[in-house]
mmCIF file of the C-alpha atoms, coordinates in Angstrom:
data_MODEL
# 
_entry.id   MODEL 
# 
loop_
_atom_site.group_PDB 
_atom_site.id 
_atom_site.type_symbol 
_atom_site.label_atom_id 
_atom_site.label_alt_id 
_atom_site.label_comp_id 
_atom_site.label_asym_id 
_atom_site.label_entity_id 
_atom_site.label_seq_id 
_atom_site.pdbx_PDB_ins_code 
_atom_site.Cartn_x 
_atom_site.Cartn_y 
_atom_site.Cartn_z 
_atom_site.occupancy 
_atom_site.B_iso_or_equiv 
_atom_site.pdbx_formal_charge 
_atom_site.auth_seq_id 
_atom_site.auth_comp_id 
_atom_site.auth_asym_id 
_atom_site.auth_atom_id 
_atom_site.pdbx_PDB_model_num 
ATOM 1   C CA . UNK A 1 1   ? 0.000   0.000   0.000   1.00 0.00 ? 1   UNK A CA 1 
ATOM 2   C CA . UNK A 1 2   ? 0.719   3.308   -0.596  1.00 0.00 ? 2   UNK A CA 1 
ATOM 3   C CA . UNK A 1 3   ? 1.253   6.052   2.228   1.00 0.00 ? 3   UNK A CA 1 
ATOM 4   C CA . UNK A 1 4   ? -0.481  9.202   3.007   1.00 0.00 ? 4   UNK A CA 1 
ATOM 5   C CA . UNK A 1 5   ? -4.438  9.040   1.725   1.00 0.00 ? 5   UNK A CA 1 
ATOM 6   C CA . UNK A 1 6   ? -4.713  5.584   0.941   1.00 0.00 ? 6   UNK A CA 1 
ATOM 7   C CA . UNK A 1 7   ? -3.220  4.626   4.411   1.00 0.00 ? 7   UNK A CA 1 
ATOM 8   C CA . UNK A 1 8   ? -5.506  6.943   6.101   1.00 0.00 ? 8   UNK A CA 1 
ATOM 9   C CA . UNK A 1 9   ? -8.353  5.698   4.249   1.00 0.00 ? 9   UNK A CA 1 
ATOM 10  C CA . UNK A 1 10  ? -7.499  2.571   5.398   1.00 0.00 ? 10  UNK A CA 1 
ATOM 11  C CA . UNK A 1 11  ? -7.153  3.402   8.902   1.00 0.00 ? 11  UNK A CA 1 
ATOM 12  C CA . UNK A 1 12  ? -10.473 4.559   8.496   1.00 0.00 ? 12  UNK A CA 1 
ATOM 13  C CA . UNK A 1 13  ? -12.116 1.780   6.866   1.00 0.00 ? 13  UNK A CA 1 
ATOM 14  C CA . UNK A 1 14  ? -10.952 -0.460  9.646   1.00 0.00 ? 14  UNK A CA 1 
ATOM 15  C CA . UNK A 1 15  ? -11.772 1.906   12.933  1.00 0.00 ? 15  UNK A CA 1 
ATOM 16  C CA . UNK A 1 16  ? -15.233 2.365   11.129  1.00 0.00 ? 16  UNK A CA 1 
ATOM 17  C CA . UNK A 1 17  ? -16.381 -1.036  10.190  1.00 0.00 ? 17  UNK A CA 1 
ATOM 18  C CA . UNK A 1 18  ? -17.873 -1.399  13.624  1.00 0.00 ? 18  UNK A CA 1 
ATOM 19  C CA . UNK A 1 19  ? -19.608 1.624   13.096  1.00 0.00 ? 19  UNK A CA 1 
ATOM 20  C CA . UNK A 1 20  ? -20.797 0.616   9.787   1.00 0.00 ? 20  UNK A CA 1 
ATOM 21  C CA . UNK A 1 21  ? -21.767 -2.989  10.782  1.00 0.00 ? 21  UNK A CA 1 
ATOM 22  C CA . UNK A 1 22  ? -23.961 -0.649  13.475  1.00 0.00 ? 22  UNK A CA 1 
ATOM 23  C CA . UNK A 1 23  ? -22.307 -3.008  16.393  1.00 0.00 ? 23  UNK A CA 1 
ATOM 24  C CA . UNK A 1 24  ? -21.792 0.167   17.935  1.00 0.00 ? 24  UNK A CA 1 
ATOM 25  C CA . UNK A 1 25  ? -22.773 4.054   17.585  1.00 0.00 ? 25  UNK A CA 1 
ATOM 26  C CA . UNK A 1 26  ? -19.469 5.650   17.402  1.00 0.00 ? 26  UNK A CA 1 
ATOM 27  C CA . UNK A 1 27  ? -15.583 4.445   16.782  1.00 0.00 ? 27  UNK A CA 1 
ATOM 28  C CA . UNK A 1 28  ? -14.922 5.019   20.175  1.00 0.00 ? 28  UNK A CA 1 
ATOM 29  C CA . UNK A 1 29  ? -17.215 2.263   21.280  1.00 0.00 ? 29  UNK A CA 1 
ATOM 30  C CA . UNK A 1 30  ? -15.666 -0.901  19.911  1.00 0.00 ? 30  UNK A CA 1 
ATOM 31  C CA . UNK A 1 31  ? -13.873 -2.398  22.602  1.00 0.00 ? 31  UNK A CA 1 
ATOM 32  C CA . UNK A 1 32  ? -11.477 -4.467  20.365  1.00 0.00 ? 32  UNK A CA 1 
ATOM 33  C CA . UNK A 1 33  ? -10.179 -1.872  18.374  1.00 0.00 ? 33  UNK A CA 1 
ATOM 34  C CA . UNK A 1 34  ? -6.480  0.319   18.513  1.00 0.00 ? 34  UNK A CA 1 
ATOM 35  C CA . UNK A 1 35  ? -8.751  3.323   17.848  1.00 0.00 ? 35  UNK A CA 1 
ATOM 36  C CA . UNK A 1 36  ? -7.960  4.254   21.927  1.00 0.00 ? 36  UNK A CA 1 
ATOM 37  C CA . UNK A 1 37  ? -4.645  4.453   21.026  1.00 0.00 ? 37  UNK A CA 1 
ATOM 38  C CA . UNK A 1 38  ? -4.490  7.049   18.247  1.00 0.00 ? 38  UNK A CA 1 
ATOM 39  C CA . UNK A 1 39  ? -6.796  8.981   20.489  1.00 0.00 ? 39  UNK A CA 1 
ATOM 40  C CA . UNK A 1 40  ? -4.963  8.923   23.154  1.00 0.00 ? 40  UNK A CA 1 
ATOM 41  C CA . UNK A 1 41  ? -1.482  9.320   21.311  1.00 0.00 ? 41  UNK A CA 1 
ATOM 42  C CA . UNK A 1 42  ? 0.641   6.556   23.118  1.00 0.00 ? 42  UNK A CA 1 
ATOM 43  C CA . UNK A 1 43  ? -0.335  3.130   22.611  1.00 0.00 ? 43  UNK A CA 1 
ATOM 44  C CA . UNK A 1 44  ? 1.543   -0.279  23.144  1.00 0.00 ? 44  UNK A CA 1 
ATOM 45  C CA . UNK A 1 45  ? 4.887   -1.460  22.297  1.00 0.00 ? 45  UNK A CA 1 
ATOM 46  C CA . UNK A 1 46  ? 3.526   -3.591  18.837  1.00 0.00 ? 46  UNK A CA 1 
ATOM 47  C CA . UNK A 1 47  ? 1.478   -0.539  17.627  1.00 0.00 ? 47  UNK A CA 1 
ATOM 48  C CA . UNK A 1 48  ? 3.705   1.637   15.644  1.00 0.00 ? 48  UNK A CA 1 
ATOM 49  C CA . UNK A 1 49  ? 1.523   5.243   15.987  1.00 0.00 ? 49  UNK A CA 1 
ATOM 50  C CA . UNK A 1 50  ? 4.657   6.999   14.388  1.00 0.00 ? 50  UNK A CA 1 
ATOM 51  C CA . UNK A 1 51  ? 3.519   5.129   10.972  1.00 0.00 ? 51  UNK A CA 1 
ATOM 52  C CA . UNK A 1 52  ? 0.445   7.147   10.647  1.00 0.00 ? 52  UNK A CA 1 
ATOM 53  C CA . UNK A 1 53  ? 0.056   9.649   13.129  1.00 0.00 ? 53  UNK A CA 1 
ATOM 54  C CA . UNK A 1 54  ? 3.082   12.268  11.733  1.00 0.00 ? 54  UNK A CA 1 
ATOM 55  C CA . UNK A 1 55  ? 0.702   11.972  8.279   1.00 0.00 ? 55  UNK A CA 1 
ATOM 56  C CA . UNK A 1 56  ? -1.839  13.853  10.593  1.00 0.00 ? 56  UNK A CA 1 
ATOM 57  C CA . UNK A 1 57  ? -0.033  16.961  11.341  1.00 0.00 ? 57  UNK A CA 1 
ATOM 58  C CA . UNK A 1 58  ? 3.455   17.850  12.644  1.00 0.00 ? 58  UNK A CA 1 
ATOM 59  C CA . UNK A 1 59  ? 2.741   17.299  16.268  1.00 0.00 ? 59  UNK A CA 1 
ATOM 60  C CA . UNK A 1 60  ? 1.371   14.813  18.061  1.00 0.00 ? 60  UNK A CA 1 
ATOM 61  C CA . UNK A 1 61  ? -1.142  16.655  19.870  1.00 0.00 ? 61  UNK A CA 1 
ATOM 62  C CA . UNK A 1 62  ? -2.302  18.238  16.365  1.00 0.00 ? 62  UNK A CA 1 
ATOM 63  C CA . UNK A 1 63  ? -2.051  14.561  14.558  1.00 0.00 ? 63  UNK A CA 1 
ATOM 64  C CA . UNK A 1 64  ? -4.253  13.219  17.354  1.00 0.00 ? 64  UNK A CA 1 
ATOM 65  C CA . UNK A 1 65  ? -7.018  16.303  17.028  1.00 0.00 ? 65  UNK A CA 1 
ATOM 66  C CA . UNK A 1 66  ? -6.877  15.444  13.564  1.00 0.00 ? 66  UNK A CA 1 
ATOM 67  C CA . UNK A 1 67  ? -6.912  11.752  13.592  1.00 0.00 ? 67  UNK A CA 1 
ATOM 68  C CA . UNK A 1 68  ? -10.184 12.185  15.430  1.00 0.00 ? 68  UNK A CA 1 
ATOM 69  C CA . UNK A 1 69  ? -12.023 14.430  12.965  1.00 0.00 ? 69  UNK A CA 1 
ATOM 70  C CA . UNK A 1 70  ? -10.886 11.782  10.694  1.00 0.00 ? 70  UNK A CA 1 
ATOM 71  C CA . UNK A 1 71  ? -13.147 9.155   12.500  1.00 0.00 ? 71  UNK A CA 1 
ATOM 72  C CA . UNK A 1 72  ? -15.867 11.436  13.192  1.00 0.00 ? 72  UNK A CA 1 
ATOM 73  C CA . UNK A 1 73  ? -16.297 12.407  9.554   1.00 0.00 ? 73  UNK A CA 1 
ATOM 74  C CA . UNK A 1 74  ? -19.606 10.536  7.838   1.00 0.00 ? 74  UNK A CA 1 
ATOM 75  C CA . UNK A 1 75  ? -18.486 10.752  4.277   1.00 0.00 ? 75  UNK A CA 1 
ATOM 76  C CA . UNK A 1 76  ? -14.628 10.559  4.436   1.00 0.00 ? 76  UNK A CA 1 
ATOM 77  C CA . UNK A 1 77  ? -13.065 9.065   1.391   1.00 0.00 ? 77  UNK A CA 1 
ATOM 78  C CA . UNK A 1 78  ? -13.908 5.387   0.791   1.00 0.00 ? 78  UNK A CA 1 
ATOM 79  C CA . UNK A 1 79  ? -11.146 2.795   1.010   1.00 0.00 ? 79  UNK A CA 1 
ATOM 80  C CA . UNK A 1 80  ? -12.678 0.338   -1.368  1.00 0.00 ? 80  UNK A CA 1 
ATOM 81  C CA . UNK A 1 81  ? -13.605 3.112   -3.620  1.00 0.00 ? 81  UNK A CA 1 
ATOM 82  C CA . UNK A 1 82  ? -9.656  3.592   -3.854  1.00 0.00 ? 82  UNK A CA 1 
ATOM 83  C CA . UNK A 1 83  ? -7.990  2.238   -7.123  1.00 0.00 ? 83  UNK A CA 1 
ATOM 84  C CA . UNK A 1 84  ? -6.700  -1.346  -7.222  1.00 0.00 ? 84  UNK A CA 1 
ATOM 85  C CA . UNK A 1 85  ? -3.850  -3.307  -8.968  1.00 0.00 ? 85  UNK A CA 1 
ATOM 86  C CA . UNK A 1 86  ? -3.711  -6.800  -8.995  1.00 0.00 ? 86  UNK A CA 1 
ATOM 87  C CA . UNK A 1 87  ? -6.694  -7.280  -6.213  1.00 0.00 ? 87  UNK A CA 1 
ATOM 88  C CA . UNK A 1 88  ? -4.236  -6.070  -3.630  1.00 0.00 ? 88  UNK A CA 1 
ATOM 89  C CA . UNK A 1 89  ? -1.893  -2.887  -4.290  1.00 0.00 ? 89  UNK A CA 1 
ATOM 90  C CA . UNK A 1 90  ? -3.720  0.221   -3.262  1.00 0.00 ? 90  UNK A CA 1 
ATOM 91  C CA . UNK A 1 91  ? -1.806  3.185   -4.789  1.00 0.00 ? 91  UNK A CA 1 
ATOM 92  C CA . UNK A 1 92  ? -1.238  5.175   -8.117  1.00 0.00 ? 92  UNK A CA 1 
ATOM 93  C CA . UNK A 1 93  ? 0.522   3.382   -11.186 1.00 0.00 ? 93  UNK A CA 1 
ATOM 94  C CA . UNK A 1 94  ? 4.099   3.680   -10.549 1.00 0.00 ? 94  UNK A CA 1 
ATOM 95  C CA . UNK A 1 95  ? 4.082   2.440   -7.500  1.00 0.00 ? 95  UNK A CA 1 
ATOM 96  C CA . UNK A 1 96  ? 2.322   -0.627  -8.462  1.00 0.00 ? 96  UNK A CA 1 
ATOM 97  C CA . UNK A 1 97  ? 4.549   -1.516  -10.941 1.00 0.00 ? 97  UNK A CA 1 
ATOM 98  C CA . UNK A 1 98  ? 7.020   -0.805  -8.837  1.00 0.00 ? 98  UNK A CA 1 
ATOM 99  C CA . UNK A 1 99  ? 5.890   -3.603  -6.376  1.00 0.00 ? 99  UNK A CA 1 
ATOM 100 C CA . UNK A 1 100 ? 4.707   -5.639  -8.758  1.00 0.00 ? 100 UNK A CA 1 
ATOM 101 C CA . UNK A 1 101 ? 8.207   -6.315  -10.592 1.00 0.00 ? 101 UNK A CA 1 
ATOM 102 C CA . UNK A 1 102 ? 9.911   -6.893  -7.287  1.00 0.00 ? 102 UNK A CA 1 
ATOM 103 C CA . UNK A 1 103 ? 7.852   -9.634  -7.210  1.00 0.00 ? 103 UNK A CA 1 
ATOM 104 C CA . UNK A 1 104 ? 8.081   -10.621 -9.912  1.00 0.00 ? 104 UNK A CA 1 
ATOM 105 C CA . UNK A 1 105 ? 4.696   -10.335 -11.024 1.00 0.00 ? 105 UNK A CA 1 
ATOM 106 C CA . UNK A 1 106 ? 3.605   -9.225  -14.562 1.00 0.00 ? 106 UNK A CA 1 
ATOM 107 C CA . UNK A 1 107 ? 2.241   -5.873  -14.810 1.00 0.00 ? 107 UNK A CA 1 
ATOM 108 C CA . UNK A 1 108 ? -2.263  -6.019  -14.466 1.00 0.00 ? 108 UNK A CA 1 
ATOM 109 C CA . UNK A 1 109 ? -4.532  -3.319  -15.367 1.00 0.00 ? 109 UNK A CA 1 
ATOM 110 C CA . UNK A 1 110 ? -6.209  -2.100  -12.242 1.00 0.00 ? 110 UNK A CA 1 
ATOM 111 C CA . UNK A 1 111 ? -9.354  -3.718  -10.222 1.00 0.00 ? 111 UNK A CA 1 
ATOM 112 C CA . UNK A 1 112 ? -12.549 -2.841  -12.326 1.00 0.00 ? 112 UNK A CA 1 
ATOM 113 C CA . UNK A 1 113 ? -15.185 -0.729  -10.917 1.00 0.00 ? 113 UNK A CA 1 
ATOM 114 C CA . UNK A 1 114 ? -18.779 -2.010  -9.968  1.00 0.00 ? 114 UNK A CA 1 
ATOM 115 C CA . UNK A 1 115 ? -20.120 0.571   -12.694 1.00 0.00 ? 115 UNK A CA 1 
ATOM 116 C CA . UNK A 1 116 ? -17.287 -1.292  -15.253 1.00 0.00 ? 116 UNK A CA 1 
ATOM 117 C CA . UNK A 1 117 ? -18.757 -5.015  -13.986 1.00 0.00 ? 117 UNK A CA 1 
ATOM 118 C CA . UNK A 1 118 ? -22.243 -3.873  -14.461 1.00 0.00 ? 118 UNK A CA 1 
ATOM 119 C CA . UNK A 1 119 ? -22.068 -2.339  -17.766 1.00 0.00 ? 119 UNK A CA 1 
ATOM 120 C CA . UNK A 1 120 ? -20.262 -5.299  -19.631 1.00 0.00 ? 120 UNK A CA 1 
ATOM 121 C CA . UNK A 1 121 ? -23.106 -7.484  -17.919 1.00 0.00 ? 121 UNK A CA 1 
ATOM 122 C CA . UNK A 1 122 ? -25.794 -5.377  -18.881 1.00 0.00 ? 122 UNK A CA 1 
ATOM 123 C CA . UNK A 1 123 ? -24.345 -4.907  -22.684 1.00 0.00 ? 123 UNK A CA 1 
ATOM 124 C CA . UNK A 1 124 ? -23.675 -8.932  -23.196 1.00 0.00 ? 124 UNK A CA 1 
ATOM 125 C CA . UNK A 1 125 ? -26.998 -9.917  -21.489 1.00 0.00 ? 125 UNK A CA 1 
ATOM 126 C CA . UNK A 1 126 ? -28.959 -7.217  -23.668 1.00 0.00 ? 126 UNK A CA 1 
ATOM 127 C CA . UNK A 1 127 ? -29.864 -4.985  -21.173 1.00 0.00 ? 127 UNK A CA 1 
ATOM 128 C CA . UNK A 1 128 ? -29.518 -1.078  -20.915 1.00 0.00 ? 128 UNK A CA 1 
ATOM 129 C CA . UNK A 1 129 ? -27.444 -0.728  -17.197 1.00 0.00 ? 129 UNK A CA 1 
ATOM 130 C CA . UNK A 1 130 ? -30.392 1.840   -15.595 1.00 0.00 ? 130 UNK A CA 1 
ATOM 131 C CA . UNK A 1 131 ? -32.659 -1.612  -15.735 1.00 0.00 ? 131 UNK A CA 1 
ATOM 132 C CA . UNK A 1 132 ? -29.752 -3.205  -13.340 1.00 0.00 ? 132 UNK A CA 1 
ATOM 133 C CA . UNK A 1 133 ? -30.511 -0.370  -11.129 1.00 0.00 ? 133 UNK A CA 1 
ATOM 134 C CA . UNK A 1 134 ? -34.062 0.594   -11.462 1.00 0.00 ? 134 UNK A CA 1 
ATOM 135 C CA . UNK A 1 135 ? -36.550 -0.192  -8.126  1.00 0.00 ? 135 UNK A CA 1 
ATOM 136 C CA . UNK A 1 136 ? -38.437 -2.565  -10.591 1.00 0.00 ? 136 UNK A CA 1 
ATOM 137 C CA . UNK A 1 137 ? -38.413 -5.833  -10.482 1.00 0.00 ? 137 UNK A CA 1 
ATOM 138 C CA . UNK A 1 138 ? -37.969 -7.794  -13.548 1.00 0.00 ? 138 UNK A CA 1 
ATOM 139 C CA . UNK A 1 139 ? -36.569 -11.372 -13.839 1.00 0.00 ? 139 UNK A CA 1 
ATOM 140 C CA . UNK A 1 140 ? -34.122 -10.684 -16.139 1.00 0.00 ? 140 UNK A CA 1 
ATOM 141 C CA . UNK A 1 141 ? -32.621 -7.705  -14.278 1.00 0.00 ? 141 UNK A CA 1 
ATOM 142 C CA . UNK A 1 142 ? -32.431 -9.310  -11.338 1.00 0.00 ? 142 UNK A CA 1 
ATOM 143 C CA . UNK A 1 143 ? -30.290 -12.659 -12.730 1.00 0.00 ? 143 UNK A CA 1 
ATOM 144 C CA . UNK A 1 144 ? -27.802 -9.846  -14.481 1.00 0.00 ? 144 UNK A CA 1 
ATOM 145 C CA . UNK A 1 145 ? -27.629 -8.706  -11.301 1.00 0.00 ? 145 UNK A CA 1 
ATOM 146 C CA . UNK A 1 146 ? -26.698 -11.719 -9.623  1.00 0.00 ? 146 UNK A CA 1 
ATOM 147 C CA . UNK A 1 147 ? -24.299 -12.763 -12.300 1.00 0.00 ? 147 UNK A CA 1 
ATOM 148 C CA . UNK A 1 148 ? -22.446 -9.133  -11.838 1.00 0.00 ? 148 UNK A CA 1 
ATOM 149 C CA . UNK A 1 149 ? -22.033 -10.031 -8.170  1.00 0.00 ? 149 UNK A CA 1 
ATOM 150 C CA . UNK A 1 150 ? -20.593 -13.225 -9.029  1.00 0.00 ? 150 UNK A CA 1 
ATOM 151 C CA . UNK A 1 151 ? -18.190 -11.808 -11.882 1.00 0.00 ? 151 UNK A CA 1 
ATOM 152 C CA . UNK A 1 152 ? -17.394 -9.418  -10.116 1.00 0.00 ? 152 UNK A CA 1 
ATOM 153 C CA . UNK A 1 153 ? -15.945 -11.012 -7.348  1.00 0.00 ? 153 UNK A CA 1 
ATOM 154 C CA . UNK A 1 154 ? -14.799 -13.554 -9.737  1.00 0.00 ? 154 UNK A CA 1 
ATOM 155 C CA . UNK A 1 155 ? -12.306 -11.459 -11.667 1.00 0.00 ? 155 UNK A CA 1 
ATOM 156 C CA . UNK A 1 156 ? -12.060 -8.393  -9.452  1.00 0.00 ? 156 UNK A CA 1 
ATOM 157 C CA . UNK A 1 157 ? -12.433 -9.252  -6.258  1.00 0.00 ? 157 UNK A CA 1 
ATOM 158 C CA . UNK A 1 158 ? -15.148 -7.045  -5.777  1.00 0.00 ? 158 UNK A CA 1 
ATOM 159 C CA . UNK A 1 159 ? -17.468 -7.577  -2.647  1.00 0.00 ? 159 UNK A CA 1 
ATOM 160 C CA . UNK A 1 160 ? -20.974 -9.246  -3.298  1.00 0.00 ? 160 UNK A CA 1 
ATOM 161 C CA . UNK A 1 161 ? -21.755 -6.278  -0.647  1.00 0.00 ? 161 UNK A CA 1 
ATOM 162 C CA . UNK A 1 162 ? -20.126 -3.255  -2.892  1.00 0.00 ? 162 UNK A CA 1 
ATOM 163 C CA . UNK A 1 163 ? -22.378 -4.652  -5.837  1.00 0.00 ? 163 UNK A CA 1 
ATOM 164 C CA . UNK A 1 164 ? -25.407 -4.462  -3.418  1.00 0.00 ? 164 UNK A CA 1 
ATOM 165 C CA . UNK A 1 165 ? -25.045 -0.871  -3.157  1.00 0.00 ? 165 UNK A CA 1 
ATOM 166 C CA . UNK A 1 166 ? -24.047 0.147   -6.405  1.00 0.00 ? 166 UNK A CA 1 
ATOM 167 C CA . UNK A 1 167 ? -27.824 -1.609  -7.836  1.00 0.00 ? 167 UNK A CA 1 
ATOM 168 C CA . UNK A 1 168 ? -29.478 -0.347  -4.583  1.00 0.00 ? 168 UNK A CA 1 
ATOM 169 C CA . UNK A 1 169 ? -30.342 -3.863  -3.498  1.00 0.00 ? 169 UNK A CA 1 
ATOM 170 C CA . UNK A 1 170 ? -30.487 -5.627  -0.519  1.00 0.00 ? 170 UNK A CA 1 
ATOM 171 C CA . UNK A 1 171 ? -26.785 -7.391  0.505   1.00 0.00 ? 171 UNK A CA 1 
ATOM 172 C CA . UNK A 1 172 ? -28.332 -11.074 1.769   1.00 0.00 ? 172 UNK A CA 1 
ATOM 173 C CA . UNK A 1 173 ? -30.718 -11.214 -1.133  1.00 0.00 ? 173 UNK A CA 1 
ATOM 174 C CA . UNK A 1 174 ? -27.833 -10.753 -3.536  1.00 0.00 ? 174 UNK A CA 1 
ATOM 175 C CA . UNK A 1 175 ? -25.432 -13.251 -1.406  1.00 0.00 ? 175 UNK A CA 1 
ATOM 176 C CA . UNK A 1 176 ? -28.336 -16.027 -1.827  1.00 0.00 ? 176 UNK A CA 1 
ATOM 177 C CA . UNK A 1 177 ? -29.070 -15.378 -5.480  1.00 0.00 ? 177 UNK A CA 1 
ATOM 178 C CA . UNK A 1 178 ? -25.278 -15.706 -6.146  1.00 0.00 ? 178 UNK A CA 1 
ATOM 179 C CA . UNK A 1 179 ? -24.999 -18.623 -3.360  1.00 0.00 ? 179 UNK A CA 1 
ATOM 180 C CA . UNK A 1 180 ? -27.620 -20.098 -5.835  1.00 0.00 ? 180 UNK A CA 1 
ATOM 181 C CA . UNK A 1 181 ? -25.997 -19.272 -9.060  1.00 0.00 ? 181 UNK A CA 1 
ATOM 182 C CA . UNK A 1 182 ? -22.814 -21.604 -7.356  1.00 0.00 ? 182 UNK A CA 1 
ATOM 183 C CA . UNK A 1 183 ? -24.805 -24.116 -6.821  1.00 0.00 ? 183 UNK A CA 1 
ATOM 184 C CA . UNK A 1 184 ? -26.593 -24.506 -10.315 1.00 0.00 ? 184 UNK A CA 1 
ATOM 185 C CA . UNK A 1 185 ? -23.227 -23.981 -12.116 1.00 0.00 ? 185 UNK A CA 1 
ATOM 186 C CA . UNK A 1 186 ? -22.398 -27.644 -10.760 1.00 0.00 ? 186 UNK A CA 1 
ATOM 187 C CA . UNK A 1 187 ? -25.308 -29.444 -12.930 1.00 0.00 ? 187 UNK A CA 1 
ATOM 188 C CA . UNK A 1 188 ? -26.153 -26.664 -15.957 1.00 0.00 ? 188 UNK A CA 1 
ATOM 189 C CA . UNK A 1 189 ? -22.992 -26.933 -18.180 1.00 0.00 ? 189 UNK A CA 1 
ATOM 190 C CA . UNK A 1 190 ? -25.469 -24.561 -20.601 1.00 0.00 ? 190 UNK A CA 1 
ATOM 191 C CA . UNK A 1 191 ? -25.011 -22.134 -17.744 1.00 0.00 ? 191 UNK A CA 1 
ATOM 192 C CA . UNK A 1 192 ? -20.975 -22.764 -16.895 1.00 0.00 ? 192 UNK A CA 1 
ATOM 193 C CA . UNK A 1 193 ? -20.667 -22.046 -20.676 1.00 0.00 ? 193 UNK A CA 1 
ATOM 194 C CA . UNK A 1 194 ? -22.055 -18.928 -20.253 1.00 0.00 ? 194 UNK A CA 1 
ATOM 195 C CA . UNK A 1 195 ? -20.388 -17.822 -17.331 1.00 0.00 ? 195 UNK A CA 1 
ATOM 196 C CA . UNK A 1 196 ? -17.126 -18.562 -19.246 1.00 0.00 ? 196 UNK A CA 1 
ATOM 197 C CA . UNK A 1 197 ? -17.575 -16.485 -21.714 1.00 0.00 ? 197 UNK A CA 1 
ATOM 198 C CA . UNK A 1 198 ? -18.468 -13.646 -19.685 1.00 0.00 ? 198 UNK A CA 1 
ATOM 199 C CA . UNK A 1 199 ? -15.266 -13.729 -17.704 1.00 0.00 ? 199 UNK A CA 1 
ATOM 200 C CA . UNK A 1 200 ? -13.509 -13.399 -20.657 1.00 0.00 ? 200 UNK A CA 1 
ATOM 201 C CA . UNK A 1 201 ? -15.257 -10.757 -22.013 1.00 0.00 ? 201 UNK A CA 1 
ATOM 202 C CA . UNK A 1 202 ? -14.679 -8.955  -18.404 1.00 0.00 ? 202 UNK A CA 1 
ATOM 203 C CA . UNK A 1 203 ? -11.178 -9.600  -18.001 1.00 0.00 ? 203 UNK A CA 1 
ATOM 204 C CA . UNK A 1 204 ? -10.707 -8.353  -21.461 1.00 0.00 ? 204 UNK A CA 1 
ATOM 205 C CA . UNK A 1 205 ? -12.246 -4.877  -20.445 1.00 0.00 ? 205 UNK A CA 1 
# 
């Protein structure tokens, strides 16, 4: 990962999931969290504080005042609206590549978007995209739907739940229609076929 605002949004991502997952109210709340310790400015020996909190502002005392507006804030940037590279490297171009030849890896186009996923599925299953994400409910919508959740987690490693929000649908209805999508690909080789060729078409995006 990258320093500065995709750390941060990290940071945030993980002090606010509890928040998110409405376990609790605020960040301050969860009891099994290192948020304490960034509030309070000292933590223990295995938390490093001098990773993050000198991003903050040039003092501690200003980095912590900071670092708490941070968590307060409703609509701070989104961590998994960040870009991707190779499911994994958040961070602009160069530094992917960077990483990804000192491992050896061959250079990969970056993590496609839920709009990108939805689109191609839309387009190849002849459907206009506003139809994926219209309140209606139509059959065929709703099984391009499903197979955009599973694509899309398929080749980008995008979240059944991200998918949920981007067609303004219900998470567990989308994890069961894609639980059952699984399970039918085992017996409909029709279907597998399909599937196949929509992976390509995806990955070739």
């Amino acid at each position: 990962m990258e320093k500065d605002r995709y750390l941060l949004a990290l940071l945030r991502y993980i002090h606010r999931n509890p928040v998110e997952a409405r376990l609790v109210e605020r960040v301050e709340q969860f009891a099994w969290s290192s948020d304490r310790y960034y509030r309070r400015g000292r933590g223990p020996d295995w938390l490093d504080l001098d990773c993050v909190l000198p991003l903050l502002g040039p003092t501690r005392r200003v980095a912590v005042s900071k670092y708490r507006r941070l968590m307060g804030e409703e609509e701070g940037e989104s961590y998994e609206s960040l870009r991707s590279y190779a499911q994994a490297i958040k961070g602009g171009e160069a530094f992917a590549q960077r990483i990804l030849q000192e491992a050896g890896e061959p250079i990969r186009k970056a993590a496609l978007t839920e709009a990108t996923v939805a689109s191609v599925i839309a387009r190849e299953l002849g459907l206009r995209l506003k139809d994926l994400r219209s309140e209606r409910r139509h059959r065929d919508a709703s099984r391009a739907r499903i197979v955009a959740a599973y694509l899309g987690r398929a080749v980008s490693a995008l979240p059944v739940s991200r998918m949920a929000r981007y067609f303004g649908r219900d998470e567990s209805t989308l994890v069961r229609g894609v639980l059952k999508l699984e399970e039918k690909l085992k017996s409909d080789t029709s279907l597998r076929r399909r599937l196949v060729r929509l992976d390509a078409t995806l990955r070739s995006t």
